[in-house]
C-alpha positions in Angstrom: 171.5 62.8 179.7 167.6 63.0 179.4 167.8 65.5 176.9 170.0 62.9 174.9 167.5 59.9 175.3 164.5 62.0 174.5 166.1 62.6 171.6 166.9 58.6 171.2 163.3 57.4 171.6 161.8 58.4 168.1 165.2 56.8 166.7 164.6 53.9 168.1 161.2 53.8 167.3 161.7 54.4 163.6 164.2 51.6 164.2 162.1 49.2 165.9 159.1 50.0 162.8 161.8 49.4 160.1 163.2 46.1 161.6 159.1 44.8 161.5 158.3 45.9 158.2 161.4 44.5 157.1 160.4 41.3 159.0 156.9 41.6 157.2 158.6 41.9 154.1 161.1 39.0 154.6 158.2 36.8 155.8 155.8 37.6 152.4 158.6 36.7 150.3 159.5 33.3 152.0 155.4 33.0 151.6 155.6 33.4 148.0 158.3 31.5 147.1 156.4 28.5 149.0 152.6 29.4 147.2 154.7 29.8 144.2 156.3 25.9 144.6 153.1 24.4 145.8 151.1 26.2 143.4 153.5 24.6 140.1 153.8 21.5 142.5 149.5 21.3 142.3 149.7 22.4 138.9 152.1 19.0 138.2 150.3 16.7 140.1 147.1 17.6 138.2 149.1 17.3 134.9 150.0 14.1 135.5 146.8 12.5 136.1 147.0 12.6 140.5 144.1 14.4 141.2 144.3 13.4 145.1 148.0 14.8 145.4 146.4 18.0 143.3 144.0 18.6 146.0 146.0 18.6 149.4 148.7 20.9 147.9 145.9 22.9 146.7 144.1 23.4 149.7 147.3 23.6 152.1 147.6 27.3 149.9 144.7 28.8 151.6 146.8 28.8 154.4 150.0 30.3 152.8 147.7 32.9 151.0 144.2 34.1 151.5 144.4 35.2 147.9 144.0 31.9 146.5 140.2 31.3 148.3 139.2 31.9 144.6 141.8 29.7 143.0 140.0 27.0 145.1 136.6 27.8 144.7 136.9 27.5 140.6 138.7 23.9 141.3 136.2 22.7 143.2 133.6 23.8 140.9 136.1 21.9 138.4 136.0 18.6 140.1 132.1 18.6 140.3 131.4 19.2 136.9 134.0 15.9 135.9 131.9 14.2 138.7 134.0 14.2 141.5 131.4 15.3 144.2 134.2 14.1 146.6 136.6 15.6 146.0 134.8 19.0 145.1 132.9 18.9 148.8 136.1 18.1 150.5 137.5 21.9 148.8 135.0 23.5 149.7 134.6 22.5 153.2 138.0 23.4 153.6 137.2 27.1 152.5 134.0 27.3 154.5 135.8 26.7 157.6 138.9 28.5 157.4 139.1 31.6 159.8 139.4 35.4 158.6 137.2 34.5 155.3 135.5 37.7 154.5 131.6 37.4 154.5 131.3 37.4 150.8 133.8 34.9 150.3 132.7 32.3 152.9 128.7 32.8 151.6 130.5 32.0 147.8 131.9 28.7 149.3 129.1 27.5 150.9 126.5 28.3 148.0 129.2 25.8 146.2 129.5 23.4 148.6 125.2 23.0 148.5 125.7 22.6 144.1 128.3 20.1 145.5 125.6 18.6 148.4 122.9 18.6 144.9 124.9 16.8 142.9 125.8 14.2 145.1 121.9 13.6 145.9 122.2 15.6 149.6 119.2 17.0 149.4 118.9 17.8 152.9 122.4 19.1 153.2 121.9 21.1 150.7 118.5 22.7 151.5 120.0 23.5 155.1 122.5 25.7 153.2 120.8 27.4 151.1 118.3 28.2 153.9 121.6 30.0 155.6 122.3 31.9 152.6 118.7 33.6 151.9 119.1 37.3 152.5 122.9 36.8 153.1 124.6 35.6 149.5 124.8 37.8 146.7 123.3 35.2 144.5 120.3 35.5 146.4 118.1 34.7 142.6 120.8 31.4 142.5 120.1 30.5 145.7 116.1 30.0 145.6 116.6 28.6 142.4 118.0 25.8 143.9 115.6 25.4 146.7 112.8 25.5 144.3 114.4 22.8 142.4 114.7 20.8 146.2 111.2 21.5 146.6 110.0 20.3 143.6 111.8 16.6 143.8 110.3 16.6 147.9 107.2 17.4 146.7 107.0 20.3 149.2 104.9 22.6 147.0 103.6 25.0 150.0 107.7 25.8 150.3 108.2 26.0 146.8 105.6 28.7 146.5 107.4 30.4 149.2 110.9 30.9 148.1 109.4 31.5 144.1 107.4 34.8 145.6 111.3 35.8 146.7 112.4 35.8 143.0 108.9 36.5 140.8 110.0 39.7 140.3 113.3 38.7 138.1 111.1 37.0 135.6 107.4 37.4 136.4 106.2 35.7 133.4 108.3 32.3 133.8 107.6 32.2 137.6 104.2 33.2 137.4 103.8 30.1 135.3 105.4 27.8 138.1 103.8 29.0 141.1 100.3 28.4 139.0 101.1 25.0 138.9 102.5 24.1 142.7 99.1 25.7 143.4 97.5 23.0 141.6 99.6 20.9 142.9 98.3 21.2 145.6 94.8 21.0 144.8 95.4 18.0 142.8 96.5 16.2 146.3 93.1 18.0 147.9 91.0 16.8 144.9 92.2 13.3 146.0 91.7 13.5 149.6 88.4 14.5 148.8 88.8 18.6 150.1 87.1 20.1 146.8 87.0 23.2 148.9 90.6 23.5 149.3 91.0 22.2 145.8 88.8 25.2 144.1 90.8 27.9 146.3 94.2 26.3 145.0 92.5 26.1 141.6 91.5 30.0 142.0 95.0 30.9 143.5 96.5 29.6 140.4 94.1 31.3 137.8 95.3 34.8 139.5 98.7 33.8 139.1 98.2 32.7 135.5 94.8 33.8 134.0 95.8 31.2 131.2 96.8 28.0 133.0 94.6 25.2 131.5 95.7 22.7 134.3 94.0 25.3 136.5 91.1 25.1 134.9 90.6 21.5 134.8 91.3 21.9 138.6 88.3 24.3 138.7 86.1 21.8 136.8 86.6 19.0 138.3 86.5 20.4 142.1 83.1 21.9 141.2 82.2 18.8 139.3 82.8 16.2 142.2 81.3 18.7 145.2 78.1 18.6 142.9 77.7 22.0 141.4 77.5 21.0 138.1 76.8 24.7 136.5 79.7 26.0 138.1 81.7 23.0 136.2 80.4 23.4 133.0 81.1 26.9 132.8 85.1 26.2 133.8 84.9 23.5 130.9 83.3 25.9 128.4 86.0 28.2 129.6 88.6 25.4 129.0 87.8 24.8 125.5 87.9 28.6 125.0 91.5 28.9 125.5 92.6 25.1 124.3 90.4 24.1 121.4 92.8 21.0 120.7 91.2 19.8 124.4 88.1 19.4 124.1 87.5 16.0 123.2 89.7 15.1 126.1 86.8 16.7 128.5 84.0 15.9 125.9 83.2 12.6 128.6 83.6 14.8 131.8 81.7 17.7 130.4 78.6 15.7 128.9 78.5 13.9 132.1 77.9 17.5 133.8 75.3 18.4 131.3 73.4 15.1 132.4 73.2 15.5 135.7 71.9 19.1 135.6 68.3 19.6 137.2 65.6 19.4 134.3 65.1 22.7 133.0 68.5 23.2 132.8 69.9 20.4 130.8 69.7 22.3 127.2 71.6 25.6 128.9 74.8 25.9 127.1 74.8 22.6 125.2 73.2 22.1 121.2 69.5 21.5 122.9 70.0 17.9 122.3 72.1 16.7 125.6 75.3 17.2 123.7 78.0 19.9 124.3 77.7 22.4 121.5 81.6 23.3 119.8 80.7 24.8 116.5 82.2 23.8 113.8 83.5 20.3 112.6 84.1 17.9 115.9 87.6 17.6 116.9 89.9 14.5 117.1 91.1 13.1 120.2 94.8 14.4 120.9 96.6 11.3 120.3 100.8 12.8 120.2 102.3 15.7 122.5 105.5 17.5 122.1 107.5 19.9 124.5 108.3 23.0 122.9 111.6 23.6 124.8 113.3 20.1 124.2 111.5 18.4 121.5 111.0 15.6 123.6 107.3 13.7 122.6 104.6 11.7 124.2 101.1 10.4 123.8 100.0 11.5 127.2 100.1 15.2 128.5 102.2 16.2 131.3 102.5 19.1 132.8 105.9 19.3 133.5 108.1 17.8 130.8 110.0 14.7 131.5 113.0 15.8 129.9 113.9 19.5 130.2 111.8 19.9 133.3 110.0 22.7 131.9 106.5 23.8 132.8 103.6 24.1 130.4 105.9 23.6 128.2 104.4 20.1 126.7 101.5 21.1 124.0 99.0 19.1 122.1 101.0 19.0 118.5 99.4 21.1 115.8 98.8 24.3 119.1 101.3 26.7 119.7 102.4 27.5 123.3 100.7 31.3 123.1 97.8 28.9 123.0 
């Protein structure tokens, strides 16, 4: 009698395994045939002009089949570019928060739901997110992009610098360009709080970032020139107008004004022994039209980020190339 149920037990067993796989089997199928009806029943309702309806059938799938995670992130990403933020956030908070997400897939969904926070003008939202995400999401380079770009509209240039240095490496020249300029950023707010100290160090800090930056320079010159060493900001002009001829009777005011209030003895040093800046050949019109190189878009005053494209150093005095 034992011998007999000894020899039952592995039957059963093998019985017991086949009745769950067959139960597993069963239950997939029943699974699929519902994703399959909800999925054409989404697909209808989105056909027909009833995005709402679209969306809840859409999102009940997550639950019928992880699988479909992705199906869901690319609608969402759908809805914000037609300008439903709405409806786009209320996908993929739905993904976030399900359970059993792997890593990868949950970082994917929430680096979309921030876009979806930026578009909607959730700027705080959306910087706590991708503050989550640093050193977790794949798109590590996508994710400081955006909280540059955060940065940048909060003014928060110390931050900005920060999260830049994370991705320099990807394109040094292009970032190398940007961090120049949140450096004088920052000594442009120094300048006006009357900290030429700090000012010249952010001036400095953005010359080794970018040996070429004429908004550094003008930084440089004018630190020097309000804390009174004059030499020091006559040299940062000269320098100026060795790198952006097209400038120089932009500074011609500031840089005679130097030259004047040199100690005697010193007041021909550097100029045409006559009190005025020497610039060798014919004298130079004022700059009266600018033009960004990247966009076309044109001015008569010079920023240094353009207005339209956003671009850095990208807005140039017309007649100079950018290499200039």
């Amino acid at each position: 009698m034992y011998a007999l149920l000894w020899l039952l037990l592995p039957v059963a067993a093998a019985s017991g395994w086949w009745a769950a796989q067959y139960s597993q089997k069963n239950r997939k199928r029943r699974n699929r045939a519902r994703f399959n009806s909800a999925y054409g029943q989404g697909l209808n309702y989105l056909l027909n002009e009833q995005p709402d309806k679209a969306v809840e059938v859409l999102v009940q799938l997550v639950e019928v089949d992880p699988d479909t995670v992705e199906l869901h992130l690319a609608l969402g990403s759908l809805f914000r570019r037609r300008g439903e933020v709405d409806r786009a956030i209320r996908v993929h908070q739905n993904i976030a928060a399900r359970a059993g997400l792997s890593e990868a897939l949950r970082n994917q969904a929430s680096l979309e739901l921030g876009r979806d926070y930026l578009k909607a003008g959730l700027l705080d939202r959306a910087e706590q997110l991708f503050n989550r995400l640093l050193g977790r999401s794949a798109e590590e380079q996508a994710v400081c992009q955006h909280l540059v770009d955060i940065y940048q509209q909060e003014k928060e240039w110390a931050r900005a610098i920060a999260v830049a240095r994370r991705v320099a490496g990807s394109d040094p020249a292009h970032w190398r360009i940007r961090i120049a300029h949140y450096h004088c950023e920052l000594g442009d707010n120094a300048l006006a709080q009357g900290d030429y100290a700090t000012a010249l160090v952010e001036a400095e800090c953005a010359c080794c970032e970018d040996a070429g930056c004429v908004r550094a320079l003008l930084l440089k010159a004018s630190a020097c020139q309000h804390a009174g060493d004059f030499q020091a900001a006559i040299e940062a002009y000269q320098s100026l107008g060795s790198q952006s001829q097209r400038l120089i009777p932009e500074i011609r005011e500031e840089l005679q004004s130097c030259y004047d209030r040199l100690p005697p003895g010193q007041s021909t040093a550097g100029n045409g022994g006559n009190g005025q800046p020497s610039r060798g050949g014919d004298p130079l019109e004022p700059v009266t039209h600018f033009r960004c190189e990247e966009c076309g878009f044109s001015s008569r005053k010079l920023f240094w980020q353009c207005p339209g494209c956003k671009s850095w150093s990208s807005v140039k005095p017309l007649g100079q190339s950018r290499a200039e």
